[in-house]
N, C-alpha and C positions, 0 to 999 in steps of 0.2 A: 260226521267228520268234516265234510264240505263246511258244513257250518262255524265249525272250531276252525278252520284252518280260515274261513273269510273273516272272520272275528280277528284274528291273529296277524292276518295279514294291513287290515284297517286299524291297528292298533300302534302306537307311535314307535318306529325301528331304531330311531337314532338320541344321543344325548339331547343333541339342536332341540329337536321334533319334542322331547319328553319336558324339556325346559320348558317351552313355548305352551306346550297343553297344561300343565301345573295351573300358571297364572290364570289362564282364560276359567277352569274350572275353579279355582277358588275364589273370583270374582263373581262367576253365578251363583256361587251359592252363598256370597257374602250379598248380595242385590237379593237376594230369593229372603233374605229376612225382614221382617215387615218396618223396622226400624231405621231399615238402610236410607230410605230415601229421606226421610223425615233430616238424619242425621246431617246427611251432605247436605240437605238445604241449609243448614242452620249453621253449619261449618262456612260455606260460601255465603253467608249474609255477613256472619261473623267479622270475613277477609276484607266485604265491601266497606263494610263499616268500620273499621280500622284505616283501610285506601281515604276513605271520607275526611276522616277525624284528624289525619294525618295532611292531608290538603287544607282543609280549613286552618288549620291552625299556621298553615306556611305565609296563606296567606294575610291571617291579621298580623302577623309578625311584621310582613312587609309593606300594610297600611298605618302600623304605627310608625314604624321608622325604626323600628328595631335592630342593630346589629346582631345577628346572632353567631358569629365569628369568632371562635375559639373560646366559646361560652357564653360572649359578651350579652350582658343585659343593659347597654347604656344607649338609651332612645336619641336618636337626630338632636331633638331639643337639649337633653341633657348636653352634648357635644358642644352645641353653639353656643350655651349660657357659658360653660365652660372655658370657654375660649376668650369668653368677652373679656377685654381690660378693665381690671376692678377698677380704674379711676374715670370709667366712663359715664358722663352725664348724659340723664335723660335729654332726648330731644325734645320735650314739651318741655320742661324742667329750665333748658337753655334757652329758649324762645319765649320765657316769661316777660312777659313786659310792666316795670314798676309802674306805681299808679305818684304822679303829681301833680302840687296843688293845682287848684280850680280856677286859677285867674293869672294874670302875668308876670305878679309879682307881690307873693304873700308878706313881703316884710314892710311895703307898703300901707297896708292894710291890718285893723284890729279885729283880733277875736272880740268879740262885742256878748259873746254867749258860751258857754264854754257845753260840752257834753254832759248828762247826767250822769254820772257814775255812782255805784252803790256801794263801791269800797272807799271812794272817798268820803273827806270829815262833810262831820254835817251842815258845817258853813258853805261849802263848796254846792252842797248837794240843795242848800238852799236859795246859790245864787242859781241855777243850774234849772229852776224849775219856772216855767212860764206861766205868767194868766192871764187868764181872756174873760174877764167881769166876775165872778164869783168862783173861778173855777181854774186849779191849778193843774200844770201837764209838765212833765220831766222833756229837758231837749233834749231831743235823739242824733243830732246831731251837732254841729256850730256854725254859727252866723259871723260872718267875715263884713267890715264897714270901713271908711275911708273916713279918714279924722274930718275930711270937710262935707259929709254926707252924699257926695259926688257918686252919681252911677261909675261901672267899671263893667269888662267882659267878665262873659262868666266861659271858660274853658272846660273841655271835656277831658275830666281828668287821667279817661287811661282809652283806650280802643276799642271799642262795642259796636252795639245794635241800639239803638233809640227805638225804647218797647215802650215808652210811654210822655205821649204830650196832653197836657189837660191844668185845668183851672180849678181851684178849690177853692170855697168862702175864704177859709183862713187862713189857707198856705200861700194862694195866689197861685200865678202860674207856676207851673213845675215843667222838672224833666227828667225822666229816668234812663238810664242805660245802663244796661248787660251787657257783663263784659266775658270774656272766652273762658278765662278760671269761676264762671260761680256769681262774684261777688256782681251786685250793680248798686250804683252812685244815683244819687237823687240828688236834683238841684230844685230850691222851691224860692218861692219870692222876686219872682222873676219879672223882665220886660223885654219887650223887641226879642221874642224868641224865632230861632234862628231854623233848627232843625224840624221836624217832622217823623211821625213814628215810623220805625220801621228802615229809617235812615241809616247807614254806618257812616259812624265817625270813628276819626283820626285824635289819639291824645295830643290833647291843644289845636285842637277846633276850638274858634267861637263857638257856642250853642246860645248864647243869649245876654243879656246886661240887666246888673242887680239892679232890684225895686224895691219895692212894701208891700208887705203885709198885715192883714189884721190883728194874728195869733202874734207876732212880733211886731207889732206898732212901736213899740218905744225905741227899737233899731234903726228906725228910720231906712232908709235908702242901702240896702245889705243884701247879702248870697246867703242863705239857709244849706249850709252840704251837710248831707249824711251816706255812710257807706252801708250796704245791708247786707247780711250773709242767711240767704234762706230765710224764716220770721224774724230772727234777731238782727239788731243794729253791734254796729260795732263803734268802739270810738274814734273818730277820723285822725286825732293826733296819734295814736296807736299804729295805722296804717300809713301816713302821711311820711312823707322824706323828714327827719328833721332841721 
């Protein structure tokens, strides 16, 4: 009887008291299953890894420049091109600088040699070709002369870098410069040269005064210009102010 009535007495009296013992036993015997543990770990990696996935992702949003404001998918960049005024010129595009003639005054002076060109006639193409004893060579560029065979300055026809001074049997002396867009201007058959490589000139600098050559001997006292884009030449009346 003592026994039954101590049982009785340790045994929960109130609704409170009955509420509170429920939970605590149905959680021991839900951990009392061999499962339980395994499960909650997997449920809490689950939680982290969604925490993670959800962080990451906030942040590349905000290293791309992403709006993401009432849906918006439209990056920084897109915003600003956006906004540009379609009638706006590039800044390199404006700061282009035209290339002109090589000397101080082209209407003084005769083309004496015209460019070779392969779409033009075949007369053209045969005054157009040079030779030097047995052996014919297409001009790659045109030789400019003064009706009374008088030297003149040779001018630098647009704003570069002077990447190359030097003498050749047939060309004579030259001068190359590279200019900001690409292209670079050769001047050959030269005298009293002016510059030095590695020089920056200004368009219409002296760089030197026409001479002679051997490859153009029958020019007498003349400026060889050619313009060059990468291995190909181009024809200098093409690029030239008319």
């Amino acid at each position: 009887m003592k026994e039954e009535n101590k049982e009785i007495h340790e045994a929960p009296q109130t609704v409170e008291e009955l509420q509170t013992a429920k939970p605590a036993g149905a959680w021991k015997r839900l951990l009392s299953k061999k499962w339980a543990y395994p499960a909650i770990y997997m449920a809490a990696a689950a939680i982290i890894f969604s925490l993670m996935w959800w962080y990451q992702g906030s942040v590349s949003d905000k290293l791309a420049g992403t709006d993401t404001t009432a849906g918006s998918a439209v990056t920084q960049t897109d915003k600003t091109q956006a906004s540009a005024p379609e009638d706006a010129v590039p800044v390199n595009a404006a700061a282009a600088e035209e290339m002109q003639w090589p000397v101080t005054d082209h209407t003084a002076l005769n083309i004496v040699s015209n460019y070779y060109d392969k779409n033009a006639s075949a007369e053209d193409k045969a005054a157009a070709m040079l030779q030097y004893e047995d052996q014919f060579y297409p001009q790659t560029g045109i030789a400019l002369a003064r009706e009374d065979e008088q030297t003149f300055d040779v001018l630098a026809a647009k704003s570069g870098k002077v990447t190359a001074v030097d003498k050749q049997p047939l060309t004579g002396q030259y001068v190359e410069i590279t200019h900001p867009d690409g292209l670079v201007t050769v001047y050959q058959s030269l005298d009293n040269v002016k510059v030095k490589a590695g020089a920056e000139v200004k368009k219409g600098d002296v760089i030197a005064q026409a001479g002679r050559n051997d490859l153009e001997k029958d020019e007498g006292v003349h400026l060889h210009f050619e313009i060059r884009q990468g291995e190909a030449t181009l024809n200098p009346m093409d690029v030239l102010p008319k």
